[in-house]
VOPAGU-2260 file (C-alpha; in pm, 1 decimal, decimal comma):
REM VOPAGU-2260
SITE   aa  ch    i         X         Y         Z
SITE  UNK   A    0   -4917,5    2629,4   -2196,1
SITE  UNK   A    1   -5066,1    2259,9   -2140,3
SITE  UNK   A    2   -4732,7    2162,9   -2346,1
SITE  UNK   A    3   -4514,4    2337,0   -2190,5
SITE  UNK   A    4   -4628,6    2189,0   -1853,0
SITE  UNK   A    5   -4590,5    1837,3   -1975,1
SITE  UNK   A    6   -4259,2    1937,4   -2138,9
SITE  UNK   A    7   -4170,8    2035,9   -1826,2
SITE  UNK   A    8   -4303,0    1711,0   -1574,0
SITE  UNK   A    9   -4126,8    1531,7   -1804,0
SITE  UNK   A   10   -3781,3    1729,2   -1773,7
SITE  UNK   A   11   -3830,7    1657,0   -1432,6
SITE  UNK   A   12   -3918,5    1270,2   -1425,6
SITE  UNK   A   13   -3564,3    1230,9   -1597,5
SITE  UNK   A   14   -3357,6    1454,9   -1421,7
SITE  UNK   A   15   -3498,0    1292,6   -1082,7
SITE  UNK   A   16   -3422,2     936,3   -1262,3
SITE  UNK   A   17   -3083,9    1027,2   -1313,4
SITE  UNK   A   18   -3037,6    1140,5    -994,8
SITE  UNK   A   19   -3142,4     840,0    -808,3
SITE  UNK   A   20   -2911,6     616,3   -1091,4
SITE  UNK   A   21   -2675,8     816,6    -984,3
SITE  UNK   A   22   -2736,7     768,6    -626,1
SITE  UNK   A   23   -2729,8     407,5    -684,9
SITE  UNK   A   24   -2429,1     383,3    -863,5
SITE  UNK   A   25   -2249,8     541,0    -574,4
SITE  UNK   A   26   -2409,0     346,1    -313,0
SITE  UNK   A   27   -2286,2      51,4    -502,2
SITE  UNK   A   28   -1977,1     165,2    -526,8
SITE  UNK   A   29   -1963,1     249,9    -177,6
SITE  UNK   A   30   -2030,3    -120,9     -74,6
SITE  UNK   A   31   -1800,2    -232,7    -305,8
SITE  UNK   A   32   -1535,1     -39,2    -136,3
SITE  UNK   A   33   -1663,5    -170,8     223,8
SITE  UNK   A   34   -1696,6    -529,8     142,4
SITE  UNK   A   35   -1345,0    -517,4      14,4
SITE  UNK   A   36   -1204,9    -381,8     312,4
SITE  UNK   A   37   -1393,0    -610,3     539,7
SITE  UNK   A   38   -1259,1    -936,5     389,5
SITE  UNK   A   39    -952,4   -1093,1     471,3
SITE  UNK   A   40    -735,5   -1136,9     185,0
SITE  UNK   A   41    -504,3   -1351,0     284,0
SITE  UNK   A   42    -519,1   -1719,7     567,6
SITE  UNK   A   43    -186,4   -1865,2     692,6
SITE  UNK   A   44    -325,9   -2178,9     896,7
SITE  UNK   A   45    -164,6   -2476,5     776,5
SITE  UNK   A   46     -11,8   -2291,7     492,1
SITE  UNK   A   47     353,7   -2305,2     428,4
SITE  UNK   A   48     607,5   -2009,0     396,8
SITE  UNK   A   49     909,1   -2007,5     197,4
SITE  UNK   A   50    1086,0   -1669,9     194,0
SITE  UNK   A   51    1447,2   -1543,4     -42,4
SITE  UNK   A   52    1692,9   -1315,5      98,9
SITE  UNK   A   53    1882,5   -1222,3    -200,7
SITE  UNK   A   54    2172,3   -1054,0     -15,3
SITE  UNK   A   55    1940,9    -829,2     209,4
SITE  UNK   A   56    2058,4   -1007,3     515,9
SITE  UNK   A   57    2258,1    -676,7     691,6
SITE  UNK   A   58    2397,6    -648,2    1056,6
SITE  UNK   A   59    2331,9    -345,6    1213,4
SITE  UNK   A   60    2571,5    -285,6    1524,8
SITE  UNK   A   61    2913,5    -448,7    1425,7
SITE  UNK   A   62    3160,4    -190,1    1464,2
SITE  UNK   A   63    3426,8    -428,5    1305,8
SITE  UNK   A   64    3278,8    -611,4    1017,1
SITE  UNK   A   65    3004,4    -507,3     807,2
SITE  UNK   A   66    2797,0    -819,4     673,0
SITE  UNK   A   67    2589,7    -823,2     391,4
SITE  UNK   A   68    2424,0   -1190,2     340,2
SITE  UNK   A   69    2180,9   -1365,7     163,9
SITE  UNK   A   70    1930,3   -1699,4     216,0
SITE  UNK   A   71    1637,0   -1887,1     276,0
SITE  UNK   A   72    1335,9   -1952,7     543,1
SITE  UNK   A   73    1042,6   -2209,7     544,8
SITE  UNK   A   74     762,1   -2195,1     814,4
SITE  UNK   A   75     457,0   -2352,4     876,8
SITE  UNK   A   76     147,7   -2209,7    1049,1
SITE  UNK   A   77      -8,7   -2422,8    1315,5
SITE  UNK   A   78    -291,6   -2186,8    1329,1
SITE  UNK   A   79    -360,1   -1846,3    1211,1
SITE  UNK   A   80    -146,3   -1650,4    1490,6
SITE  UNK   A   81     102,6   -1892,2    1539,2
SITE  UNK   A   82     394,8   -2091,1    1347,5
SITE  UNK   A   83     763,8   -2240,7    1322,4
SITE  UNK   A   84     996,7   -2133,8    1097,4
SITE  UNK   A   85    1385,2   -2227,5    1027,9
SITE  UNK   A   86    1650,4   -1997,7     853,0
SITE  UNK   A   87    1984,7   -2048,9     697,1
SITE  UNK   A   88    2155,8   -1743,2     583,9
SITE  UNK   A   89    2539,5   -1701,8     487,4
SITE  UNK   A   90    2740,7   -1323,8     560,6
SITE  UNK   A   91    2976,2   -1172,5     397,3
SITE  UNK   A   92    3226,0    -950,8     617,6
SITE  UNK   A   93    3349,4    -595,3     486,1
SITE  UNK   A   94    3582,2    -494,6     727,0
SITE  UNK   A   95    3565,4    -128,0     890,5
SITE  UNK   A   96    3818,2     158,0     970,2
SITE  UNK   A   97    3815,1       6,9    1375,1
SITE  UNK   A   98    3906,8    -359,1    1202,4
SITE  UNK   A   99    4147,7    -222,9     989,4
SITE  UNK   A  100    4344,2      33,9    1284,0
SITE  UNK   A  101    4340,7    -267,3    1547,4
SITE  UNK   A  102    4507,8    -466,6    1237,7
SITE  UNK   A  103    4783,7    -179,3    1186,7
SITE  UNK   A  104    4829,5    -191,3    1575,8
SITE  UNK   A  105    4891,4    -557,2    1545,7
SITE  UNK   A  106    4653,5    -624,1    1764,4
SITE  UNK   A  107    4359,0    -884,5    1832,0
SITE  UNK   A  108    4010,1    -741,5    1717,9
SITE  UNK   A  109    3776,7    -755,5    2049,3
SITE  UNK   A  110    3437,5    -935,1    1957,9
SITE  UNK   A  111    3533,7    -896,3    1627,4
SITE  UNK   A  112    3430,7   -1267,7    1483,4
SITE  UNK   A  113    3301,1   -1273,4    1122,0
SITE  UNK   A  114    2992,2   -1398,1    1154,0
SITE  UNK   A  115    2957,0   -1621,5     831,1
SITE  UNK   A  116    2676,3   -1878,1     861,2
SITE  UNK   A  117    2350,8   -1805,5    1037,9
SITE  UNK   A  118    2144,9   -2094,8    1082,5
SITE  UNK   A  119    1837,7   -2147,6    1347,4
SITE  UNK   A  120    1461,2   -2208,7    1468,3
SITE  UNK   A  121    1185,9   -2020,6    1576,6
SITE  UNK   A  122     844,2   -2013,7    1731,6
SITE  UNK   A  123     613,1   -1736,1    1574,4
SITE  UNK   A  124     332,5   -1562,2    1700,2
SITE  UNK   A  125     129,2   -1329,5    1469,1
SITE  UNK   A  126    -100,7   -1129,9    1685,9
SITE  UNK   A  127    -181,4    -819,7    1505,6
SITE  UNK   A  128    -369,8    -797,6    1123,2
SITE  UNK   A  129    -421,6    -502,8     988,6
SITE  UNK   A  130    -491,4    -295,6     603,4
SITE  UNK   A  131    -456,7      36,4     528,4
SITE  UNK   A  132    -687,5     195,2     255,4
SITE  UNK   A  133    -519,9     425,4       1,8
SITE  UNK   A  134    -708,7     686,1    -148,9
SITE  UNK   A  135   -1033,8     475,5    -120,3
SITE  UNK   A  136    -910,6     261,9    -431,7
SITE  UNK   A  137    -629,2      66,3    -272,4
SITE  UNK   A  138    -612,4    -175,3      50,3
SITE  UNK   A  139    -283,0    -304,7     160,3
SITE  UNK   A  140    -317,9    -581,6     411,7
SITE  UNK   A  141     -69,3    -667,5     680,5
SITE  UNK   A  142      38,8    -864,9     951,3
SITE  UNK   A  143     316,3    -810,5    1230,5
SITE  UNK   A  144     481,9   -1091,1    1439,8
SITE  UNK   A  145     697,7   -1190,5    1705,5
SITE  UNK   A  146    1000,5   -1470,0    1730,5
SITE  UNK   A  147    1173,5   -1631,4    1954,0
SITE  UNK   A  148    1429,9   -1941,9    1922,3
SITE  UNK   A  149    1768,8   -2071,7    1921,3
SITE  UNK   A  150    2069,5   -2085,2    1643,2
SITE  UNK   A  151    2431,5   -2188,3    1564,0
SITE  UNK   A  152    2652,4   -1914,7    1421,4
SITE  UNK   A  153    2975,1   -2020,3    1241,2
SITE  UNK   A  154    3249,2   -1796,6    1304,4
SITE  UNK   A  155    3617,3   -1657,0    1161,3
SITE  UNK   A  156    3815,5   -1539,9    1490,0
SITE  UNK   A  157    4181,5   -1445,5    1479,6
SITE  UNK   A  158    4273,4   -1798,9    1503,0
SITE  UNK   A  159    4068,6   -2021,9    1331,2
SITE  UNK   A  160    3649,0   -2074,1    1292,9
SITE  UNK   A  161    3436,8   -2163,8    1546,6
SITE  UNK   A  162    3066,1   -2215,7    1596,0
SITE  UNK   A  163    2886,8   -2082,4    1855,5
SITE  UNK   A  164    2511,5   -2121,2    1993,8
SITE  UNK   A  165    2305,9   -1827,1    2005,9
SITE  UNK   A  166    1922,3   -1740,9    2133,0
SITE  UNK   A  167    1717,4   -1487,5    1939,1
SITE  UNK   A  168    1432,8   -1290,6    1913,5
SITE  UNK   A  169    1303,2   -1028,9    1670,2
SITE  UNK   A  170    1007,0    -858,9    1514,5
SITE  UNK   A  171     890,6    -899,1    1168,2
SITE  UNK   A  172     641,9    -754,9     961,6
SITE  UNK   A  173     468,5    -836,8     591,0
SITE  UNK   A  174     300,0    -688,8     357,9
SITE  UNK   A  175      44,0    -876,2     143,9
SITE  UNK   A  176      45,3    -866,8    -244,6
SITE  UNK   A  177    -201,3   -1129,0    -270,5
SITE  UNK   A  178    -320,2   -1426,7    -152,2
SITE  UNK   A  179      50,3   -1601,4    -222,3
SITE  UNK   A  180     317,0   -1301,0    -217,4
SITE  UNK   A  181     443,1   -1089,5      62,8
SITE  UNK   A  182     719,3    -865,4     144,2
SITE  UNK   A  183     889,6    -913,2     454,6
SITE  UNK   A  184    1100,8    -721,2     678,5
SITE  UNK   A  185    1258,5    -865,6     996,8
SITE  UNK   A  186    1506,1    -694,8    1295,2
SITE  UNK   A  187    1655,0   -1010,9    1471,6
SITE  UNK   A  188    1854,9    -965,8    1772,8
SITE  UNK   A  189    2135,1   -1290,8    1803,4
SITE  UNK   A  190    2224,9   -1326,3    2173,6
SITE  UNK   A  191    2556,4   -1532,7    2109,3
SITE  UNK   A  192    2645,7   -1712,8    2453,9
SITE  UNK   A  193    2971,4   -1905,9    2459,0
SITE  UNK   A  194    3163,3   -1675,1    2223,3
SITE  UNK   A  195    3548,3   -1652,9    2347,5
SITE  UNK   A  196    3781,3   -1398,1    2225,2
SITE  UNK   A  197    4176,3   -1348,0    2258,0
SITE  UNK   A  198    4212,2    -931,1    2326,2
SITE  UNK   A  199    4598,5    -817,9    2470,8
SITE  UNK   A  200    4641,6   -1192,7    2630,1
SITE  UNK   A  201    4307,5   -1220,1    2762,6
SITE  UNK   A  202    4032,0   -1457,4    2690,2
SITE  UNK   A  203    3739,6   -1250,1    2703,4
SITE  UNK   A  204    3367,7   -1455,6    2705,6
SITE  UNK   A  205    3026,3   -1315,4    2744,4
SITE  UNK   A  206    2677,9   -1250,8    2589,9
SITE  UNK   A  207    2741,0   -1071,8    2228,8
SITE  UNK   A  208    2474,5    -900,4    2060,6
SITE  UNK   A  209    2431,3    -987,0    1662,5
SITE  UNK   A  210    2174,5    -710,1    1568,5
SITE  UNK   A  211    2031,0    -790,9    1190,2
SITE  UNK   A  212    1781,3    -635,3     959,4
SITE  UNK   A  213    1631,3    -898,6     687,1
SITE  UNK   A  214    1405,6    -819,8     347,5
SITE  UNK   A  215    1288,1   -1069,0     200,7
SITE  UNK   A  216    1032,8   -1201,2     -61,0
SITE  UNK   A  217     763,7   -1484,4      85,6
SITE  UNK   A  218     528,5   -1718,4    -134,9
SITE  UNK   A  219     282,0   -1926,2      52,2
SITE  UNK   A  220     185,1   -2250,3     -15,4
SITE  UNK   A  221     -76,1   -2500,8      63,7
SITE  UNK   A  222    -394,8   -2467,1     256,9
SITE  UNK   A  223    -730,8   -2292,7     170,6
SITE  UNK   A  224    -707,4   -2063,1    -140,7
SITE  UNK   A  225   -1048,1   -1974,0    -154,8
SITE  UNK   A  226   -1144,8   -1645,3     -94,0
SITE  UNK   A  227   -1311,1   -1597,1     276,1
């Protein structure tokens, strides 16, 4: 009976052993997870942003021409929430069933310019940082921003090119594969302001809206790589 008791106490002893290792294995686990999701994985101040557009450039409200374009950015972060950036991106125009009936009718398209060359500046301004945890195993950090600037947009018209200046703003928003990759996706609306169209023998002139989605692929550059 005396053996069976010790037996016993020390059945016991291990079992509660276990159970606290185990205990302490998820608790460490647990903190893991936390501290993960409480750092920042990613800084932008004085880093520098180079982002490809490999023909994901698309406008998004031209009844006339669809364009499907390509090209480049590079900004550079003053601070952590705010930055400059300048864009070149080149369209191609697929014309529509409206381009083609007007061009049976033998008629000029209205506001129909082929938007071929895209090229301006912007102020940024990154307010909101945020990550989402997936499944407890997975954090996916981003960051959402706002632009504002001016452009030049080279033209085709009916008769001949021409290059108009434009004012924009848009809303962007990355996703963080690490400390140097993002995905970005951008809506940019191009306010064009001294466009001039021929349409049944009048000039017609006014603010046109350019409406444009952009996905692109960023790598940053310079500035702080250690881990905060």
């Amino acid at each position: 009976m005396k053996k069976f008791s010790m037996l016993l106490a020390v059945l016991t002893l291990m079992g509660t052993t276990s159970w606290a290792t185990a205990q302490e294995e998820d608790a460490r686990t647990l903190r893991e997870r936390i501290k993960s999701v409480s750092n920042r994985l990613f800084d932008k101040s004085g880093r520098v942003e180079l982002s490809l557009f490999p023909m994901t450039s698309l406008s998004l409200n031209d009844a006339f021409y669809q364009k499907f374009g390509g090209g480049l950015s590079a900004a550079y972060f003053f601070t952590e929430s705010m930055g400059a950036q300048v864009m070149l991106t080149y369209s191609l125009n697929v014309e529509t069933s409206n381009a083609a009936y007007f061009g049976r009718k033998e008629e000029y398209v209205p506001y129909a310019g082929k938007r071929s060359i895209l090229a301006n500046a912007d102020f940024i301004w990154a307010p909101l940082y945020g990550k989402i945890n997936l499944a407890s195993e997975f954090v996916m950090h981003f960051d959402t921003y706002l632009m504002i600037g001016l452009g030049v947009l080279g033209s085709e018209q009916v008769e001949g090119s021409n290059f108009g200046f434009a004012g924009d703003v848009g809303l962007g928003l990355r996703f963080f594969f690490s400390r140097m990759f993002a995905l970005k996706l951008e809506i940019k609306d191009y306010m064009v302001f001294n466009d001039a169209v021929s349409f049944r023998s009048q000039e017609v002139a006014d603010v046109q809206h350019q409406l444009y989605f952009n996905l692109g692929l960023s790598m940053f550059f310079l500035g702080d790589d250690e881990e905060g």
